[in-house]
Each structure stands twice: as C-alpha cells, then as structure tokens.
C-alpha positions in Angstrom: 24.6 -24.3 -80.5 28.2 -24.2 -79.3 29.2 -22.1 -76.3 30.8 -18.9 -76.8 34.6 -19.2 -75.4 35.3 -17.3 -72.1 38.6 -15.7 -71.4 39.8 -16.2 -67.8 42.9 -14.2 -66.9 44.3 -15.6 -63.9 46.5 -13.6 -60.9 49.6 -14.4 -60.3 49.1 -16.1 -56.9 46.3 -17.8 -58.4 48.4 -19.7 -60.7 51.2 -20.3 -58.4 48.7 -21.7 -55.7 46.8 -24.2 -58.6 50.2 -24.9 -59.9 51.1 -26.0 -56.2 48.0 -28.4 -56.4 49.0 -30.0 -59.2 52.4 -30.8 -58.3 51.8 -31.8 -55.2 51.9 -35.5 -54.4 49.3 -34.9 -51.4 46.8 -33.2 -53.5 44.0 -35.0 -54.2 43.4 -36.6 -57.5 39.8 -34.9 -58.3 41.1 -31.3 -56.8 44.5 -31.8 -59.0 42.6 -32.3 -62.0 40.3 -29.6 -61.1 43.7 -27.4 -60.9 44.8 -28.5 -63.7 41.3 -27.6 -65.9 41.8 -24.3 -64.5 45.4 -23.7 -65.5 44.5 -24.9 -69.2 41.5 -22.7 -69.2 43.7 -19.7 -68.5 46.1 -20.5 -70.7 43.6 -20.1 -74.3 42.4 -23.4 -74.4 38.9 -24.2 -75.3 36.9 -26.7 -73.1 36.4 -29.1 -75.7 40.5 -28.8 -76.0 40.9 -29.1 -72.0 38.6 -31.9 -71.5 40.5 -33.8 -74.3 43.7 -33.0 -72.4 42.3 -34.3 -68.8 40.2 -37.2 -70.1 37.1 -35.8 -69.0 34.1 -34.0 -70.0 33.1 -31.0 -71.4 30.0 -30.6 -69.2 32.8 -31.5 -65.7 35.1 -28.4 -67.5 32.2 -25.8 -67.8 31.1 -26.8 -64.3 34.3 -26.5 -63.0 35.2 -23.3 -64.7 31.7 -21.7 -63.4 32.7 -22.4 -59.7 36.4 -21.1 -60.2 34.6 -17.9 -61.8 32.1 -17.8 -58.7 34.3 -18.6 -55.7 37.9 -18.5 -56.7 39.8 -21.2 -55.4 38.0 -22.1 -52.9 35.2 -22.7 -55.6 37.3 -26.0 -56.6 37.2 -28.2 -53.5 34.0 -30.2 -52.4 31.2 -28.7 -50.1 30.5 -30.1 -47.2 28.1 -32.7 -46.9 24.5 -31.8 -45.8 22.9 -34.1 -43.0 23.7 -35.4 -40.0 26.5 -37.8 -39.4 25.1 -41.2 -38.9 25.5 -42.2 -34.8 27.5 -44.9 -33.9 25.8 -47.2 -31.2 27.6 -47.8 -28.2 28.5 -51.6 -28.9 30.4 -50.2 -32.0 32.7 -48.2 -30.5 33.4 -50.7 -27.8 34.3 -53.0 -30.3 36.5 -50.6 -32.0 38.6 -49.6 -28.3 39.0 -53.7 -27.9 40.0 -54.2 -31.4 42.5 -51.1 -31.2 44.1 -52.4 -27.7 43.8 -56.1 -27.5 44.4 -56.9 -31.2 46.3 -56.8 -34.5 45.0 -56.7 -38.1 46.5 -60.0 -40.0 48.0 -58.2 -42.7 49.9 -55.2 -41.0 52.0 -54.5 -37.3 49.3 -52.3 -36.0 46.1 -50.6 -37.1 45.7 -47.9 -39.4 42.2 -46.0 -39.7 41.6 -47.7 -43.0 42.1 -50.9 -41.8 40.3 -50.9 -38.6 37.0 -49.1 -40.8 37.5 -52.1 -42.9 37.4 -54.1 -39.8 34.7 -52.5 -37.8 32.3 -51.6 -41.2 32.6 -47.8 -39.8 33.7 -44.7 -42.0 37.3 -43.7 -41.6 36.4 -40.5 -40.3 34.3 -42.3 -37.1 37.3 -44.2 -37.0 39.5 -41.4 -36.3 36.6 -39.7 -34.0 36.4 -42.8 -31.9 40.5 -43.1 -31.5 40.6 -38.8 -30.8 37.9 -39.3 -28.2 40.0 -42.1 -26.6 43.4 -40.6 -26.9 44.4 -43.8 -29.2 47.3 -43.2 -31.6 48.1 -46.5 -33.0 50.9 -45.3 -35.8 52.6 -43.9 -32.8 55.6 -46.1 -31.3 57.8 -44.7 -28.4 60.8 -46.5 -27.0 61.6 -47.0 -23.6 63.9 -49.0 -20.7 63.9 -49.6 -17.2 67.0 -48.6 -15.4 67.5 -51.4 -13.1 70.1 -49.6 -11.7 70.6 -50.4 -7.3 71.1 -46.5 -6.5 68.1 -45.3 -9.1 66.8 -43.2 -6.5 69.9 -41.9 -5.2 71.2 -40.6 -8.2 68.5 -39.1 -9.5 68.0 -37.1 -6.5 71.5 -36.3 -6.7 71.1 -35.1 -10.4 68.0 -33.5 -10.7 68.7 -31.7 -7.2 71.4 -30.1 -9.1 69.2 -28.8 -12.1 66.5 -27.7 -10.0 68.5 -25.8 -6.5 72.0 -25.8 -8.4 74.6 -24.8 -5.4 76.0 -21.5 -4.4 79.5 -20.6 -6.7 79.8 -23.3 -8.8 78.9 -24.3 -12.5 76.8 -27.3 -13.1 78.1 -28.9 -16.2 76.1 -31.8 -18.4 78.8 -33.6 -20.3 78.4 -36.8 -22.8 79.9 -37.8 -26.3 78.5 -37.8 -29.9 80.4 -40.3 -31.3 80.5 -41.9 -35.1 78.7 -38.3 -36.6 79.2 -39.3 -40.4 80.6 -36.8 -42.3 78.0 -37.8 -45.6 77.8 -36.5 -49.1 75.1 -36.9 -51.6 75.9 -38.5 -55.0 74.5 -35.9 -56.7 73.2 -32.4 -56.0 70.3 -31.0 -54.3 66.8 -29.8 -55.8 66.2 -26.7 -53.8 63.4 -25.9 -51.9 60.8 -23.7 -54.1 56.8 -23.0 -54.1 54.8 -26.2 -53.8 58.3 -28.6 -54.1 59.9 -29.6 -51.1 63.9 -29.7 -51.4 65.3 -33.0 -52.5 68.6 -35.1 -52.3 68.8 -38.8 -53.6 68.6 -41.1 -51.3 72.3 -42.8 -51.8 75.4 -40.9 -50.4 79.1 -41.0 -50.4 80.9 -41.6 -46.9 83.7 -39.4 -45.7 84.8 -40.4 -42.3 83.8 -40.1 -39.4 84.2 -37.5 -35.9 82.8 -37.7 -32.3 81.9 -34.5 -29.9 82.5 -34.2 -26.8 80.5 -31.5 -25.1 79.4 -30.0 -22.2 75.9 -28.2 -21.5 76.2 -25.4 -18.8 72.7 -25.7 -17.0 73.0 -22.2 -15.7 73.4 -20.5 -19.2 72.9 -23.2 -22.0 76.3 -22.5 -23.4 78.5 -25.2 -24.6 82.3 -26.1 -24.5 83.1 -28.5 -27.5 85.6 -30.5 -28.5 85.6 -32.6 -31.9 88.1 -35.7 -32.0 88.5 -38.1 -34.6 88.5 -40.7 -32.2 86.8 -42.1 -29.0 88.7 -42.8 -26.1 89.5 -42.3 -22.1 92.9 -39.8 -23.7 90.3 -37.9 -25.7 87.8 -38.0 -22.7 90.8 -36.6 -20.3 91.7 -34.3 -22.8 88.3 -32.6 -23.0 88.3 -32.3 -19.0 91.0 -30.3 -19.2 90.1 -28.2 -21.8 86.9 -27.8 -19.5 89.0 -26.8 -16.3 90.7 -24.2 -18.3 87.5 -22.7 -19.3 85.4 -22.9 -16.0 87.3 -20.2 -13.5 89.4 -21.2 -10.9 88.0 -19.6 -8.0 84.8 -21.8 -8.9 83.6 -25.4 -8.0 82.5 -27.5 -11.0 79.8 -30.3 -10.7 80.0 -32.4 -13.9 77.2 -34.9 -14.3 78.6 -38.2 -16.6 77.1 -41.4 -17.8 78.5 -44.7 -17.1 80.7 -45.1 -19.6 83.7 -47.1 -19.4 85.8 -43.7 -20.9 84.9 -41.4 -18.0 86.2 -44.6 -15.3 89.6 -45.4 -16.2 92.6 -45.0 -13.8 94.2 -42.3 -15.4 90.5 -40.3 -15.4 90.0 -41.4 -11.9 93.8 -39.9 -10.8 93.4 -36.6 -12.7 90.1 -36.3 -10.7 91.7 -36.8 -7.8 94.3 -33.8 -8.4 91.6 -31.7 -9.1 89.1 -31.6 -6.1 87.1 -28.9 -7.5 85.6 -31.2 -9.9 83.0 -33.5 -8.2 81.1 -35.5 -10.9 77.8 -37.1 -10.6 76.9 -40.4 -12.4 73.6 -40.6 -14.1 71.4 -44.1 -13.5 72.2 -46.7 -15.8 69.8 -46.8 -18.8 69.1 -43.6 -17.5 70.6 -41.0 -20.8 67.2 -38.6 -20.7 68.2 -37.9 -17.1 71.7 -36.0 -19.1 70.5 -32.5 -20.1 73.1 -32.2 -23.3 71.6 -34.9 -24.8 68.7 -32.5 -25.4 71.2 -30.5 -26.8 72.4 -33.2 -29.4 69.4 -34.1 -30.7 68.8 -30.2 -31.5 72.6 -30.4 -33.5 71.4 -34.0 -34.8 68.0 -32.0 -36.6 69.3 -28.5 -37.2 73.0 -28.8 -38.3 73.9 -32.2 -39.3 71.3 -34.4 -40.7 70.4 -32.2 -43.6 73.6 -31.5 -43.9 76.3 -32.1 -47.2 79.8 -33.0 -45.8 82.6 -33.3 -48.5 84.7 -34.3 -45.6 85.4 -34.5 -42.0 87.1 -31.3 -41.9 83.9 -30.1 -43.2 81.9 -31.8 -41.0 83.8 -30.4 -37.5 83.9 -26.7 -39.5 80.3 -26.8 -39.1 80.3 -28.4 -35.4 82.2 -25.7 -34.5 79.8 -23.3 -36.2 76.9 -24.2 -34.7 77.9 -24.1 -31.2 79.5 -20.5 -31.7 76.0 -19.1 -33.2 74.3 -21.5 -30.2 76.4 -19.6 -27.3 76.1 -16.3 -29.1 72.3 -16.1 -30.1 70.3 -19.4 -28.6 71.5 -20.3 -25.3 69.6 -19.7 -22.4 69.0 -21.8 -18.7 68.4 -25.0 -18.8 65.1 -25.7 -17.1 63.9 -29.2 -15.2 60.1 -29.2 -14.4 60.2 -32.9 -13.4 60.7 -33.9 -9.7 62.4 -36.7 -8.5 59.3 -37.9 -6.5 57.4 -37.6 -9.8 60.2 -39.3 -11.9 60.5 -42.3 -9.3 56.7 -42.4 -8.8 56.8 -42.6 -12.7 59.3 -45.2 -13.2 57.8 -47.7 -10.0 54.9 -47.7 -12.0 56.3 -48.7 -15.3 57.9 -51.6 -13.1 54.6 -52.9 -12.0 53.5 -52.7 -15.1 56.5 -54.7 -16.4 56.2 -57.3 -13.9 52.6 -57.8 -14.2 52.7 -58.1 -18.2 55.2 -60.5 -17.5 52.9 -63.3 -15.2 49.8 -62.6 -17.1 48.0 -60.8 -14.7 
C-alpha cells in the first residue's frame, strides 16, 4: 500500500539556507542532494516524483525527509561516527614527518593531505592530525631574502630606533612609491554579491593606463600625505618632498626614512636636501622593504581599494586614491606600532644566514 503524501511547509530561512547548499560549489555532493530532496519536497512534489528528479530512491527520499522532519537542518548532514579512532603506531607517524620534510610526491610540488594518505596508507584526517601536531603546513609557501647589505645592523638600529623612542619635536615620516597601479576594467559587468553566491567578475579585463603613489606614513598618527603622478621619476620624487615640507610645520624637524632607490639619490634630490637641513633621511637596508612601515600601508590600499576595484580610467583610478587616503586620515589612522627589536631582528636574520650557508655545503 502506497504512502500517504506529507505536506512540508518550509520557513523562509529554511529554504534560503538549503538553497545556499545547493548552489554552493563547496557543498558536498550527498548533503546537496539531500538539500535539494528537501527543497522539492516542499515544493508539492511527491517522493516517487523527487526521487525521479535526483536519480535516487524512494526509500533515500522518505529517510531523508523523516530526518529533515525530526532535526531540521541539522537532521541532513552525517552523524558522527561511533568508535574509537584507530591509533597510529609511532613508526607511522615518523614516516609521515620524514616524508613531509625530506621529500616530494612524484606527481605534484609539494604534498597535499590526500596525497601523503595515499602515500603513507593513513586516513586524511590522521594526516592532517599528524601535520597539526607538528606545526607542518605544506600548501604554505612564504618568500624571503637576505639583505647582504654592509651597514645591516647600523641601519636597522637607526630605523627601528626611530619607531620605537621617536625623538622629541619632530615627525617621523615612512615614505616609498607605488608605482605601475593599473587602472583595470572588466569586460563585462559584475554578478553582485547575494545569499549563498559570492560576487563575480570575468576573469579578462580592459587596461586603462597606468599611475604611481607616492606616499608618506606618519608613525606618530598613521596619517598619510599622497601624491599620484602618472609617471615615476627623481622630478616627481622631488616634487612630493616638497609637497611634504609644506605640510609638515616649519618650526618642526622631519626624519624621513627612504629605500635605496636610484630616485631618492640623484643630485638635484641630494642639493634640495642640502637646502633644507630640517629633513634628515634614513636609508632602509638593502632587500630590506618590510623594515618601511608604509608598505604596510600599501598592501592595506592594494586589498581594500584597488584590487577589487573597476577603473574606467586613470582619472578614475587616482579619484579613488585620493578617496581612500581622505576616509584613512579621517576614520582609520592611528600610531604606528613596532614590537620587534633590533637585537631580535638581527638575532633573526644571523640565523637565517647560518642556515643559508649551511644548506649551501651540505651540512
């Protein structure tokens, strides 16, 4: 005898939160179609009708249903497993530490949890408990370079001295260039953002032109002085130093802290610096650009203004510059603060020379 067909009226967030499933490319397959058997049910449809929709059966639909009906959505996803976790002997998870450090799978870069289970004859998840308890995180790459500069340790006790015991009457000043910011438009228009879609844009864009910033990061206040040039030079370098001794009051000293770009060493930059004693500037190490505190500062313009950003041109694109660094100085800034010694940082960086050097004799 047939079953009687149930009505199932579903809430609003209820629908919203199963239609989320469903669309959602990181939903499971078996929750998703569990979703989706739902959604149909509370639509009218019949099981027999649902589970020719899904490709499933009918017996699957009314157990699925029944849970949904008992436990709401958390009815739909998969109780945990009973039993206890089979132990991994000692020897396996040494093999699994010397495999994750001292080798490479043959048919990827580096080791993913799948392929080193594969490898090892574990379960993923006591792959990914043996890598947690070890602080290994092979998909994670960082970049890095020794400054081989000859007064390392002098300037960065010059540098960081001056973020950490800034002097008396004066106004410590980070100042560097973002240079080449494309001014990018997408060939067609976005998909907005909406519930259980992330926003979209196609991946190929129309170019615009091109601007560069110059900027400075006041330490003291996190404010910034900008300046947004279509072109990078030593004149458009000069020009911004002047703009920055007409901000900075007169009857203060200014401490500027530059990188070693060729721009900020030309004759006409050294002569103007000259004229203006008040101005000393510090040089960071070579290969040395985290020791600049505005670069902190770009990278916060780089993910909150520009990269997401739709620039029909370049007058666009410095509009918005100039935006964001008004709504910085008026709302966000605040001190700039170094935690880092310079004991710790050349402690730190001696180390990552031995290290270098003995990686390099094979000892």
């Amino acid at each position: 005898m047939a079953r009687a067909q149930e009505r199932y009226v579903l809430k609003e967030e209820e629908q919203q939160e199963l239609a989320r499933l469903v669309r959602s490319p990181k939903t499971a397959q078996a929750l998703a179609s569990r979703a989706r058997i739902i959604l149909l049910t509370g639509s009218g449809k019949s099981a027999e009708k649902v589970a020719s929709t899904i490709g499933t059966t009918t017996r699957s639909v009314y157990r699925w249903r029944k849970r949904f009906k008992d436990h709401g959505l958390a009815g739909l996803y998969d109780r945990p497993r009973t039993g206890q976790p089979k132990k991994l002997s000692e020897k396996v998870i040494k093999e699994v530490l010397r495999l994750s450090v001292h080798c490479i799978p043959d048919e990827a870069a580096h080791w993913s949890v799948r392929l080193m289970a594969k490898a090892a004859g574990i379960t993923t998840w006591q792959v990914r408990q043996i890598w947690n308890a070890a602080d290994l995180k092979p998909h994670r790459l960082k970049t890095f370079k020794i400054s081989h500069d000859p007064q390392f340790a002098e300037k960065v006790l010059d540098v960081v001295g001056l973020y950490m015991n800034p002097p008396d009457n004066a106004v410590v000043l980070s100042v560097d260039e973002k240079t080449q910011i494309q001014a990018l438009d997408r060939t067609q228009p976005m998909l907005p953002l909406r519930p259980g879609q992330v926003e979209r844009r196609t991946h190929d864009y129309k170019r615009h032109g091109t601007a560069s910033l110059y900027a400075a990061f006041d330490v003291l206040t996190g404010k910034v002085i900008g300046r947004v040039t279509q072109r990078h030079r030593a004149k458009e370098f000069l020009d911004f130093m002047r703009q920055i001794d007409r901000a900075v009051p007169k009857e203060l000293h200014l401490h500027v802290i530059l990188d070693n770009s060729s721009t900020h060493k030309t004759p006409p930059v050294k002569k103007w610096l000259a004229e203006h004693p008040r101005i000393k500037v510090h040089f960071t190490p070579t290969s040395a650009s985290w020791l600049n505190a505005v670069e902190t500062w770009f990278s916060k313009l780089e993910r909150r203004a520009i990269y997401r950003g739709v620039f029909t041109s370049v007058k666009a694109l410095r509009d918005e510059i100039h935006r964001f660094i008004r709504v910085h100085n008026d709302q966000c800034a605040k001190p700039f603060r170094w935690t880092k010694s310079a004991a710790l940082i050349l402690d730190a960086v001696n180390n990552a020379k031995l290290t270098d050097t003995t990686n390099q004799t094979g000892h």
